[in-house]
Backbone as XML, in Angstrom:
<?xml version="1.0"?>
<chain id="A" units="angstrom">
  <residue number="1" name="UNK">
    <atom name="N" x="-1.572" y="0.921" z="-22.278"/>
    <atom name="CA" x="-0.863" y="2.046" z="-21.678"/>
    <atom name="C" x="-0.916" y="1.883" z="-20.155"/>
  </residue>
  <residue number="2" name="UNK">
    <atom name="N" x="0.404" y="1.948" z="-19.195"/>
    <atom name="CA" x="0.189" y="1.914" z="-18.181"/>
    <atom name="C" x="0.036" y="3.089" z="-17.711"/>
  </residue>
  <residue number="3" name="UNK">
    <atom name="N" x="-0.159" y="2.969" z="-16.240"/>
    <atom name="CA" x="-0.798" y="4.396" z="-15.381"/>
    <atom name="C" x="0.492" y="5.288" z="-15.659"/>
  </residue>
  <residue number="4" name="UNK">
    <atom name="N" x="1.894" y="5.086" z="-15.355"/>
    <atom name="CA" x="2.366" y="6.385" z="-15.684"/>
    <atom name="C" x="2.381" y="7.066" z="-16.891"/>
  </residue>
  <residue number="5" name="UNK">
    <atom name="N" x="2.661" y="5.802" z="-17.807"/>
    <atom name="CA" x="2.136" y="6.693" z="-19.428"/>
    <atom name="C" x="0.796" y="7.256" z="-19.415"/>
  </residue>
  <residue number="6" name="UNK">
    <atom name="N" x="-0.065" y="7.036" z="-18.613"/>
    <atom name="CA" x="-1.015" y="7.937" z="-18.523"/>
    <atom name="C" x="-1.084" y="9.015" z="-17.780"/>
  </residue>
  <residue number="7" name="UNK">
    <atom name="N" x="-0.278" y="9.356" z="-17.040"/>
    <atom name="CA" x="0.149" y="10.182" z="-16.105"/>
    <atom name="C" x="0.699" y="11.320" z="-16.899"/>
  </residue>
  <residue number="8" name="UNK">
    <atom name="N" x="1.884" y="10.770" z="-17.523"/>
    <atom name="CA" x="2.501" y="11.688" z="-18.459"/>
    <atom name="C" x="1.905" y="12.624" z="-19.629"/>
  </residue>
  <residue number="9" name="UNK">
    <atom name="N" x="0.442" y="11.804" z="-20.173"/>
    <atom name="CA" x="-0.554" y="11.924" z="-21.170"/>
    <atom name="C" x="-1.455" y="13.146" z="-20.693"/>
  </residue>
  <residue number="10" name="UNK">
    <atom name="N" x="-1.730" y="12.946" z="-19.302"/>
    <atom name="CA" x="-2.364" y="13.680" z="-18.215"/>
    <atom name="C" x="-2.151" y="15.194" z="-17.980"/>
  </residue>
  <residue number="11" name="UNK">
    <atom name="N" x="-0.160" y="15.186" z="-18.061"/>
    <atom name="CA" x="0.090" y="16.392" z="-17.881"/>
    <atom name="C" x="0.375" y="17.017" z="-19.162"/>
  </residue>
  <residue number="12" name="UNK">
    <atom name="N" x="1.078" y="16.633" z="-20.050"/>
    <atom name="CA" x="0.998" y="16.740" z="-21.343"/>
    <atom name="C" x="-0.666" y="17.828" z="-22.042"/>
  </residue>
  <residue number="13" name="UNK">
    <atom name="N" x="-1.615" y="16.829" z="-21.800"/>
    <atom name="CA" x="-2.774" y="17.470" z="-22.212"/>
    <atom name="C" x="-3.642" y="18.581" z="-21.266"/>
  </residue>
  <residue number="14" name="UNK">
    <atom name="N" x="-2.929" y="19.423" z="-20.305"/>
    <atom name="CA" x="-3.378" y="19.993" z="-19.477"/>
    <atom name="C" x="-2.017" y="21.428" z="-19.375"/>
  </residue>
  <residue number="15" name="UNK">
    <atom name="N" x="-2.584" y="22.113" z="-19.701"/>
    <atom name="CA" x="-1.831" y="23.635" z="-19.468"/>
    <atom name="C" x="-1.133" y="24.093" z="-18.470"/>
  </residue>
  <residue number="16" name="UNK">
    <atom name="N" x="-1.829" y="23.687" z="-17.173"/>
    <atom name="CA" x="-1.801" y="23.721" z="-15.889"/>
    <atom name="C" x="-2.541" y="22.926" z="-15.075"/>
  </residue>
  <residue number="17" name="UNK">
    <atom name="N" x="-1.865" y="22.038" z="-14.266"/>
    <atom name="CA" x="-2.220" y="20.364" z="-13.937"/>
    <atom name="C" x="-1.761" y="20.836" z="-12.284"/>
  </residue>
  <residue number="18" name="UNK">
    <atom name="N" x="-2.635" y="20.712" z="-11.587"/>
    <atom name="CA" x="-2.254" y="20.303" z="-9.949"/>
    <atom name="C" x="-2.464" y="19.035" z="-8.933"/>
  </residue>
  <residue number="19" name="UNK">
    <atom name="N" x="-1.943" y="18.299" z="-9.048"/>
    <atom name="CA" x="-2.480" y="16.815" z="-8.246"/>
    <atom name="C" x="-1.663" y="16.757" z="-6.884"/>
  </residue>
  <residue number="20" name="UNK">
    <atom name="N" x="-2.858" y="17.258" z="-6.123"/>
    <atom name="CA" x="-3.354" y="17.535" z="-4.961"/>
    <atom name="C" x="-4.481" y="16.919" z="-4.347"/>
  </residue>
  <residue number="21" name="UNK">
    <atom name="N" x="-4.069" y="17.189" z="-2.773"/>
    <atom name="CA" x="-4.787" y="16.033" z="-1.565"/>
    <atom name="C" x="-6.355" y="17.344" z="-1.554"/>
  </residue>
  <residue number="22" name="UNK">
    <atom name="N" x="-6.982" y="16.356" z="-2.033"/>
    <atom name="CA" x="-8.830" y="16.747" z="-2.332"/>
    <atom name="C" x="-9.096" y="17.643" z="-3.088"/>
  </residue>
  <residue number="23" name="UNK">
    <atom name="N" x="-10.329" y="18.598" z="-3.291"/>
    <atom name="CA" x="-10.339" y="18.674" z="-4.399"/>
    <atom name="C" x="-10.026" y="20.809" z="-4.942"/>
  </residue>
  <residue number="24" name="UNK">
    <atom name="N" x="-10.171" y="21.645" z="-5.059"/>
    <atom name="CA" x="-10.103" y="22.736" z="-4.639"/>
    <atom name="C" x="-10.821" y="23.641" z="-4.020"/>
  </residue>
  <residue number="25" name="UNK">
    <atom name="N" x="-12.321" y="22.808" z="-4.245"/>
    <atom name="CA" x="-13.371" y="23.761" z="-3.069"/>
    <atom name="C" x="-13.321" y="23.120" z="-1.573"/>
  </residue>
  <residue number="26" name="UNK">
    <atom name="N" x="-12.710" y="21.578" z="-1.543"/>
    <atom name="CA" x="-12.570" y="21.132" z="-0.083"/>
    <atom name="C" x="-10.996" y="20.041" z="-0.480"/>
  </residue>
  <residue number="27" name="UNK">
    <atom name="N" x="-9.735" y="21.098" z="0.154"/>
    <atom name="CA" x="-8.687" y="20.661" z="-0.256"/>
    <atom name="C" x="-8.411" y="19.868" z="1.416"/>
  </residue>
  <residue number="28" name="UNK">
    <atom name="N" x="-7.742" y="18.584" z="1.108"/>
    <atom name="CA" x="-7.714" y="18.200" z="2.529"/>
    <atom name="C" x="-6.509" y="18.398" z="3.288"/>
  </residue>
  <residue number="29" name="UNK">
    <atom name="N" x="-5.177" y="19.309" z="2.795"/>
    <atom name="CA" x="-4.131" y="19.969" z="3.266"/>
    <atom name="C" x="-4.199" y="20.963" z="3.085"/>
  </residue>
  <residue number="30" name="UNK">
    <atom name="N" x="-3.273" y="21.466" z="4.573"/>
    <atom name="CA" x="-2.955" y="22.887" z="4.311"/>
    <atom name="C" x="-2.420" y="23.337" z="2.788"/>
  </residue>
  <residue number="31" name="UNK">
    <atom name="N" x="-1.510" y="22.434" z="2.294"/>
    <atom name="CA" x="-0.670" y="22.886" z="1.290"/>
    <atom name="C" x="-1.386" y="22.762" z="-0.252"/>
  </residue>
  <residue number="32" name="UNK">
    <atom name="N" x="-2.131" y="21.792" z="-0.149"/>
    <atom name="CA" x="-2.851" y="21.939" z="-1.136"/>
    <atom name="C" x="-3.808" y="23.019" z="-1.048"/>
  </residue>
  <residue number="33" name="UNK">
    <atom name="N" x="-4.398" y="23.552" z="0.218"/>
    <atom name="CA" x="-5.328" y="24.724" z="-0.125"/>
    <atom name="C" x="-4.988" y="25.604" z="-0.604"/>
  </residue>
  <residue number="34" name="UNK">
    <atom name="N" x="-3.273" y="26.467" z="-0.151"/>
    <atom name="CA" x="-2.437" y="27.591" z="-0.182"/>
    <atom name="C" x="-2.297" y="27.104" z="-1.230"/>
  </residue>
  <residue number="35" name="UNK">
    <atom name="N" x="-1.586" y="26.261" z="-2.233"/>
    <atom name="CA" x="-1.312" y="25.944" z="-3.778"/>
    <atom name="C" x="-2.540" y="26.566" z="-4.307"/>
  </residue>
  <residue number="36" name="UNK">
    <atom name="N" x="-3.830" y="26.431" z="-4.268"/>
    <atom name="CA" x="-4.944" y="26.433" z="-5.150"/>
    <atom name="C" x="-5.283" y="27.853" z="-5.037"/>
  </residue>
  <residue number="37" name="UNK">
    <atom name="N" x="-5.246" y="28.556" z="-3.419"/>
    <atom name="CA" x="-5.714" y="29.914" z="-3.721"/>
    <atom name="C" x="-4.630" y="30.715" z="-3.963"/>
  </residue>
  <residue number="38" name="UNK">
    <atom name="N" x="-3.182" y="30.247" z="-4.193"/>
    <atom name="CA" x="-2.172" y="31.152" z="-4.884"/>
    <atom name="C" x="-2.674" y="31.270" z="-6.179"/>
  </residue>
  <residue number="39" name="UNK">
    <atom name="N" x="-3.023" y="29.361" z="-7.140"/>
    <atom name="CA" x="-3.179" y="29.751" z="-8.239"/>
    <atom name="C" x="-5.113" y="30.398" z="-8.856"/>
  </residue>
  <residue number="40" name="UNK">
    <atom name="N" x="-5.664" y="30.344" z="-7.784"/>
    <atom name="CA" x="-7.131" y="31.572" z="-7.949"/>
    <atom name="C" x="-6.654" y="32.867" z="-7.911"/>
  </residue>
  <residue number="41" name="UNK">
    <atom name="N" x="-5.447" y="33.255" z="-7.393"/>
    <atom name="CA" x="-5.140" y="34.926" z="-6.995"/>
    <atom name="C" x="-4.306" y="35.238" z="-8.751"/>
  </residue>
  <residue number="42" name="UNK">
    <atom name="N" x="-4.026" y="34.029" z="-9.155"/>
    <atom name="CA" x="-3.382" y="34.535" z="-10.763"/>
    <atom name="C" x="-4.585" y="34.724" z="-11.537"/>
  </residue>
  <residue number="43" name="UNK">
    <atom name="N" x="-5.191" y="33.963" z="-10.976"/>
    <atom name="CA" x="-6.618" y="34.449" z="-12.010"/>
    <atom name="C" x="-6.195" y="32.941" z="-13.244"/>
  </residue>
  <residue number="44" name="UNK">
    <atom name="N" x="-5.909" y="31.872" z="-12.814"/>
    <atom name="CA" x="-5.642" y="30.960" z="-13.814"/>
    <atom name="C" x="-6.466" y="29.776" z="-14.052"/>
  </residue>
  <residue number="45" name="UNK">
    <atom name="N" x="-6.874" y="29.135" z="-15.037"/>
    <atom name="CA" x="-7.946" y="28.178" z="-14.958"/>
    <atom name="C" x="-6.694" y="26.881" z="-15.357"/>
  </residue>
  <residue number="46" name="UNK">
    <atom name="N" x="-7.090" y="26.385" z="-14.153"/>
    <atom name="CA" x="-6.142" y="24.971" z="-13.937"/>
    <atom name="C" x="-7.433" y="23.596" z="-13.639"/>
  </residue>
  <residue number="47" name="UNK">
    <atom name="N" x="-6.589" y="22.681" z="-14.057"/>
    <atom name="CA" x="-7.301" y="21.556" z="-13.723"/>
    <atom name="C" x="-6.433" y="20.682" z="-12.903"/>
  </residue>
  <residue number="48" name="UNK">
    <atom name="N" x="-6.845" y="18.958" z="-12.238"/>
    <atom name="CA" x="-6.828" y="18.967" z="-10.733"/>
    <atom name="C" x="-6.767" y="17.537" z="-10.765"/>
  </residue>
  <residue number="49" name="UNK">
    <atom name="N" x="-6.233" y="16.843" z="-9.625"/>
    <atom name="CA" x="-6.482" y="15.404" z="-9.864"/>
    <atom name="C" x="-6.069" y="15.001" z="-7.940"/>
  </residue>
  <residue number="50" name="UNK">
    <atom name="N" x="-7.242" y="14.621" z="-7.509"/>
    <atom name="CA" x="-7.019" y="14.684" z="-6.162"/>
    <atom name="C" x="-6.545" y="13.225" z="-6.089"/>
  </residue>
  <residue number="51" name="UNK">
    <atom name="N" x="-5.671" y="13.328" z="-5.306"/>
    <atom name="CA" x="-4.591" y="12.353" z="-5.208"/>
    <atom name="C" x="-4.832" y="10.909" z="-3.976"/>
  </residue>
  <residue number="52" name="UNK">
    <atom name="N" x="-6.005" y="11.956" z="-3.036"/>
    <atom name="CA" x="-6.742" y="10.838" z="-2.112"/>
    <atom name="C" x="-7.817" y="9.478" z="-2.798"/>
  </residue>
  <residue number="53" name="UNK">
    <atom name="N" x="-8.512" y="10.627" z="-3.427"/>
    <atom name="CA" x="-9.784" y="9.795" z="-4.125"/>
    <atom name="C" x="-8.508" y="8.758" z="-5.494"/>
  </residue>
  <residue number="54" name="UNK">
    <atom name="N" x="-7.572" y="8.814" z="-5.937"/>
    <atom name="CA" x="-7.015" y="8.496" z="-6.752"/>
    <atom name="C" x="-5.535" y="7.699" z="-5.865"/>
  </residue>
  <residue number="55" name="UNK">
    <atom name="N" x="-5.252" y="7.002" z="-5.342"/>
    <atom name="CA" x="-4.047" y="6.562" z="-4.398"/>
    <atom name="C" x="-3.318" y="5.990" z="-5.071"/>
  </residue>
  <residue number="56" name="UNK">
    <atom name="N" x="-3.721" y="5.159" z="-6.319"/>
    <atom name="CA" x="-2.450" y="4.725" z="-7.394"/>
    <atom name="C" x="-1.986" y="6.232" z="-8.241"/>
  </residue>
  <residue number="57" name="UNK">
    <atom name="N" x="-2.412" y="7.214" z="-8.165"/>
    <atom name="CA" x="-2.031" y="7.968" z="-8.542"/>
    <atom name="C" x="-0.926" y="8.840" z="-7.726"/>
  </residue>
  <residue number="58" name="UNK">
    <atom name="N" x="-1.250" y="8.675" z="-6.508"/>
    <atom name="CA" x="-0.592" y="9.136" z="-5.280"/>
    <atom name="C" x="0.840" y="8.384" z="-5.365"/>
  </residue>
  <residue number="59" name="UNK">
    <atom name="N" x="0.805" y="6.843" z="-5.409"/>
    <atom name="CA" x="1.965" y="5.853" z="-5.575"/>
    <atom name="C" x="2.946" y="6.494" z="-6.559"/>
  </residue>
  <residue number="60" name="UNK">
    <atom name="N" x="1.966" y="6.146" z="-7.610"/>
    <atom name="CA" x="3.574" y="6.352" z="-9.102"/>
    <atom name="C" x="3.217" y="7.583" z="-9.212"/>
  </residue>
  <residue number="61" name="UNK">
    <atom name="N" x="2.804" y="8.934" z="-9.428"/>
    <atom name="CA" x="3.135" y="10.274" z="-9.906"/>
    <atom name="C" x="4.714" y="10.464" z="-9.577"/>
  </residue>
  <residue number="62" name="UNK">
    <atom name="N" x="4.887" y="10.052" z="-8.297"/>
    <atom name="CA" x="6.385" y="11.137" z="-7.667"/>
    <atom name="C" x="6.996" y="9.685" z="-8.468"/>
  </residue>
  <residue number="63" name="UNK">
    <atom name="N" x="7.210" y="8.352" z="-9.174"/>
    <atom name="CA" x="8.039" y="8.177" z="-10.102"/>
    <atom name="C" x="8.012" y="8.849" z="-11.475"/>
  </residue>
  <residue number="64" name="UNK">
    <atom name="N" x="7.236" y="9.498" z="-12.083"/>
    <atom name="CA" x="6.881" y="10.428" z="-13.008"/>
    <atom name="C" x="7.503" y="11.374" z="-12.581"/>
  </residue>
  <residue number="65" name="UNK">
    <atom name="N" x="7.342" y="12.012" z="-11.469"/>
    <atom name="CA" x="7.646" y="13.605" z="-11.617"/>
    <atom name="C" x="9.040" y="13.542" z="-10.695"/>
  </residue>
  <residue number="66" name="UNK">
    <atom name="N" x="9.417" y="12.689" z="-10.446"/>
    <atom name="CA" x="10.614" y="13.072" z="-9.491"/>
    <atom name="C" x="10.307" y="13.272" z="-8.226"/>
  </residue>
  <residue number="67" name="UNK">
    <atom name="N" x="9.288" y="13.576" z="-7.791"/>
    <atom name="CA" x="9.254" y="14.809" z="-6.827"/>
    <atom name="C" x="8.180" y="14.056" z="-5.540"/>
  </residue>
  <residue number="68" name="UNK">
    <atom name="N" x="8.959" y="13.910" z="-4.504"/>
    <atom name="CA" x="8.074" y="13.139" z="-3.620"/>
    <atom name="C" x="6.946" y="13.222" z="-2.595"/>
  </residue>
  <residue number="69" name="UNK">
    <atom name="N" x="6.557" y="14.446" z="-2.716"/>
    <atom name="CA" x="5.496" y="15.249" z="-1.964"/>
    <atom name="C" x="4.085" y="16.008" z="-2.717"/>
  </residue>
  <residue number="70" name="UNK">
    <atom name="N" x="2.933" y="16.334" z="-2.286"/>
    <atom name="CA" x="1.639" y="16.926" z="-3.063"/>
    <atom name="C" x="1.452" y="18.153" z="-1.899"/>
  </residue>
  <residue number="71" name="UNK">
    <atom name="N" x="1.066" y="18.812" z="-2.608"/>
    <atom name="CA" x="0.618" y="19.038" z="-4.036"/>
    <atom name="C" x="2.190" y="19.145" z="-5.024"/>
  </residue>
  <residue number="72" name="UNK">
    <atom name="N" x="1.307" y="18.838" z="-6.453"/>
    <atom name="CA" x="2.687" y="19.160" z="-7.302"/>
    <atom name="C" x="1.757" y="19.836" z="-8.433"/>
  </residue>
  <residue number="73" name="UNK">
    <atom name="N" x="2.677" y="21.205" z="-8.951"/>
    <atom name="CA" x="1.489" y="21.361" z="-10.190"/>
    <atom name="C" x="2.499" y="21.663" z="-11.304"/>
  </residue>
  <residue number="74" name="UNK">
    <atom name="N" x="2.025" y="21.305" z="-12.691"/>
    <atom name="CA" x="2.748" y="21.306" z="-13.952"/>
    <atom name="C" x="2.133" y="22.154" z="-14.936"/>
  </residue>
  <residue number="75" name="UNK">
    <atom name="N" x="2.947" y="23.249" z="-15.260"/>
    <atom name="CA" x="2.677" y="24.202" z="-16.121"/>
    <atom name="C" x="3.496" y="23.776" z="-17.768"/>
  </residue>
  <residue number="76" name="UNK">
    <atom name="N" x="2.616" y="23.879" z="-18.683"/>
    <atom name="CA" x="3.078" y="23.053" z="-19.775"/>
    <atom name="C" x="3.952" y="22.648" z="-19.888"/>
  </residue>
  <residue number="77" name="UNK">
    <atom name="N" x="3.444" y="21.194" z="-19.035"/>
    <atom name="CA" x="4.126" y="19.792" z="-19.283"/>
    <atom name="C" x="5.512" y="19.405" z="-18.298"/>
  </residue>
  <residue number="78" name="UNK">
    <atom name="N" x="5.552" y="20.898" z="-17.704"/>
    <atom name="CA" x="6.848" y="20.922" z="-17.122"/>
    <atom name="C" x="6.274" y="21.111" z="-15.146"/>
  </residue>
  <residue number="79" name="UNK">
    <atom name="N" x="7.276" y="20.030" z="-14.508"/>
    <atom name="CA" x="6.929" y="20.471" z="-13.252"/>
    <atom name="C" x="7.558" y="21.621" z="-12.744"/>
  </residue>
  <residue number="80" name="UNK">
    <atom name="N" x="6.765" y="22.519" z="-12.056"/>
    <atom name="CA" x="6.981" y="23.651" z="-11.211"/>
    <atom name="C" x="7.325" y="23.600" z="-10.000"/>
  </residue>
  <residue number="81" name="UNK">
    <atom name="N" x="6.451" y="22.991" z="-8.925"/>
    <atom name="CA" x="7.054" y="22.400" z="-7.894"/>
    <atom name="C" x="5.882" y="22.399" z="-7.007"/>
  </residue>
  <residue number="82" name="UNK">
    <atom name="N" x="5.918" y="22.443" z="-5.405"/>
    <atom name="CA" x="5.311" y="22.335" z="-4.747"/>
    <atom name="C" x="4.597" y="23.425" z="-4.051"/>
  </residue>
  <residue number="83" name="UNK">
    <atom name="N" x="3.807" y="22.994" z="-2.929"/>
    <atom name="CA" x="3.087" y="24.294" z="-2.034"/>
    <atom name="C" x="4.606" y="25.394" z="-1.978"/>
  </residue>
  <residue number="84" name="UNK">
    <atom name="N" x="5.697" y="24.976" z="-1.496"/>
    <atom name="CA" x="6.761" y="26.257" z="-1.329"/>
    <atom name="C" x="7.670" y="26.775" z="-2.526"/>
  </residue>
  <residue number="85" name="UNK">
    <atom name="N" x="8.340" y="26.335" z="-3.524"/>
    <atom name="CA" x="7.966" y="27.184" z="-4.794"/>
    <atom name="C" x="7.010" y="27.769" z="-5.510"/>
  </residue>
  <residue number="86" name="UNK">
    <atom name="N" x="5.966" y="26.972" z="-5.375"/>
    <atom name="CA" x="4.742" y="27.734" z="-5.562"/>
    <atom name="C" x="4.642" y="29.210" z="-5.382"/>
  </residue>
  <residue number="87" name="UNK">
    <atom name="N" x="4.829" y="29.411" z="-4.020"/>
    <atom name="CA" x="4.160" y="31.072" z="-2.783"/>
    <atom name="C" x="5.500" y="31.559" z="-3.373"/>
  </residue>
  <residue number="88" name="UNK">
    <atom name="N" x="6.758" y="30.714" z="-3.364"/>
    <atom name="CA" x="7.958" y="31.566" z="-3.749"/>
    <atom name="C" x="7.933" y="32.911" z="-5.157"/>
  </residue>
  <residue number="89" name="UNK">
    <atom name="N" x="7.155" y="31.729" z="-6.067"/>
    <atom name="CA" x="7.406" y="32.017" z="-7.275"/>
    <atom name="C" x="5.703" y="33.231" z="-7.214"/>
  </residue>
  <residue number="90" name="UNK">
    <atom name="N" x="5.106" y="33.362" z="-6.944"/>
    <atom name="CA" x="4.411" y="34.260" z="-6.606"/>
    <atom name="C" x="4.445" y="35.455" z="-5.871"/>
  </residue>
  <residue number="91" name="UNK">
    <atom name="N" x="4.937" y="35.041" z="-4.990"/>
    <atom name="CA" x="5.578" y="36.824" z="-4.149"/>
    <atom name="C" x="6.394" y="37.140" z="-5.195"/>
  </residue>
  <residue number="92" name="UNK">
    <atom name="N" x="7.207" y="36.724" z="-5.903"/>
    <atom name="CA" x="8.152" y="37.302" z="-7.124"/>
    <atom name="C" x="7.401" y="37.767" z="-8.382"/>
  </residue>
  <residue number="93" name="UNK">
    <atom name="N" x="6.271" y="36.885" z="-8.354"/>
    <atom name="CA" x="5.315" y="37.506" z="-9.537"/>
    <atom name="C" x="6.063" y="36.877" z="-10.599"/>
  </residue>
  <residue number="94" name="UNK">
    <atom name="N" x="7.197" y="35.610" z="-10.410"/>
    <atom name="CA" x="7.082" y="35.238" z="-11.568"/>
    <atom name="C" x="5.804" y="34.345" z="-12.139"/>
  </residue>
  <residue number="95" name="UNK">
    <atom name="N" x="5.239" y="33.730" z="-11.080"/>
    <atom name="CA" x="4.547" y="32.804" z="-11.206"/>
    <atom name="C" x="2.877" y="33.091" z="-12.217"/>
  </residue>
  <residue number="96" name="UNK">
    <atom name="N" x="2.921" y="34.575" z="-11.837"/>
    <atom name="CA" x="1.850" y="35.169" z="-12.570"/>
    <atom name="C" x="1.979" y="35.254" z="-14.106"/>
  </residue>
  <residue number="97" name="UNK">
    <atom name="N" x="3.692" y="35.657" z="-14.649"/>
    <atom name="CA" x="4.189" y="35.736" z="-15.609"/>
    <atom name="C" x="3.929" y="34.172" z="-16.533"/>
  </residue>
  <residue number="98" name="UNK">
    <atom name="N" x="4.461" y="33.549" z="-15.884"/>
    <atom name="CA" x="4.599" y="32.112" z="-16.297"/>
    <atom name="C" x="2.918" y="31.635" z="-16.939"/>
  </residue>
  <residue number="99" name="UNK">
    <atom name="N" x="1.801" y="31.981" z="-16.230"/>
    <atom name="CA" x="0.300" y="31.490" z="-16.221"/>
    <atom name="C" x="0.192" y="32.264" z="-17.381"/>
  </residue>
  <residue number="100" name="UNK">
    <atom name="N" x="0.545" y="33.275" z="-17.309"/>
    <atom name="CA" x="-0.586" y="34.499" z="-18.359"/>
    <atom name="C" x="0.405" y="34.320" z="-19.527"/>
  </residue>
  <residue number="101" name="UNK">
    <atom name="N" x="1.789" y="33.756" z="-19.634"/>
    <atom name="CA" x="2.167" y="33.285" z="-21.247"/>
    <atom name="C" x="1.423" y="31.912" z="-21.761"/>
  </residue>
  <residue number="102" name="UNK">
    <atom name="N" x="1.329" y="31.013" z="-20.904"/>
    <atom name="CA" x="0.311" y="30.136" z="-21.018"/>
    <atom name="C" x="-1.226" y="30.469" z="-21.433"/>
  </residue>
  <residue number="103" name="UNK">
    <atom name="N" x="-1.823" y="31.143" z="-20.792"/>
    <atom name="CA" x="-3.310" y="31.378" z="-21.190"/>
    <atom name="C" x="-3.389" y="32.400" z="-21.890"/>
  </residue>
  <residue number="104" name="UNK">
    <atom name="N" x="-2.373" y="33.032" z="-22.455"/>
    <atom name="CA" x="-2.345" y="34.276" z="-23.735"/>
    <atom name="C" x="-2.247" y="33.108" z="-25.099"/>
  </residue>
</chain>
């Protein structure tokens, strides 16, 4: 299996997946910090894949996900988007909606 099929395996087996620059008690971007304490303010238990300590992961994810910037986080299986959909989708409170059909 190569790394993106493991990538894919990765998000697949994870509810809510954020792979982001360090880790969430010492995030090493702004945007990854604001991603992590949007998703602490849902009250959601997510898991994490820091993208520094991991740099082939950093390489091919954005051929996996499309998406060429981190943080990126995937709510079953599906990408959501970045630090700015993220805050978007939270001031709207959809984003709260979205977590709590997941962890119900």
């Amino acid at each position: 299996m190569d790394l993106e099929d493991k990538l894919r395996e990765q998000i697949k087996d994870n509810s809510i997946l954020i792979y982001m620059k360090g880790t969430p008690y010492e995030p090493q971007c702004g945007f990854s910090a604001r991603t992590v304490q949007i998703l602490i303010e849902c009250e959601s238990q997510f898991s994490y894949v820091d993208v520094i300590e991991n740099s082939d992961v950093r390489v091919s994810l954005p051929k996996v996900s499309d998406w060429p910037t981190f943080p990126q986080v995937f709510i079953n299986g599906e990408l959501v988007g970045g630090a700015d959909i993220i805050a978007q989708m939270h001031e709207s409170g959809e984003l709260k909606k979205l977590i709590d059909s997941v962890e119900s």
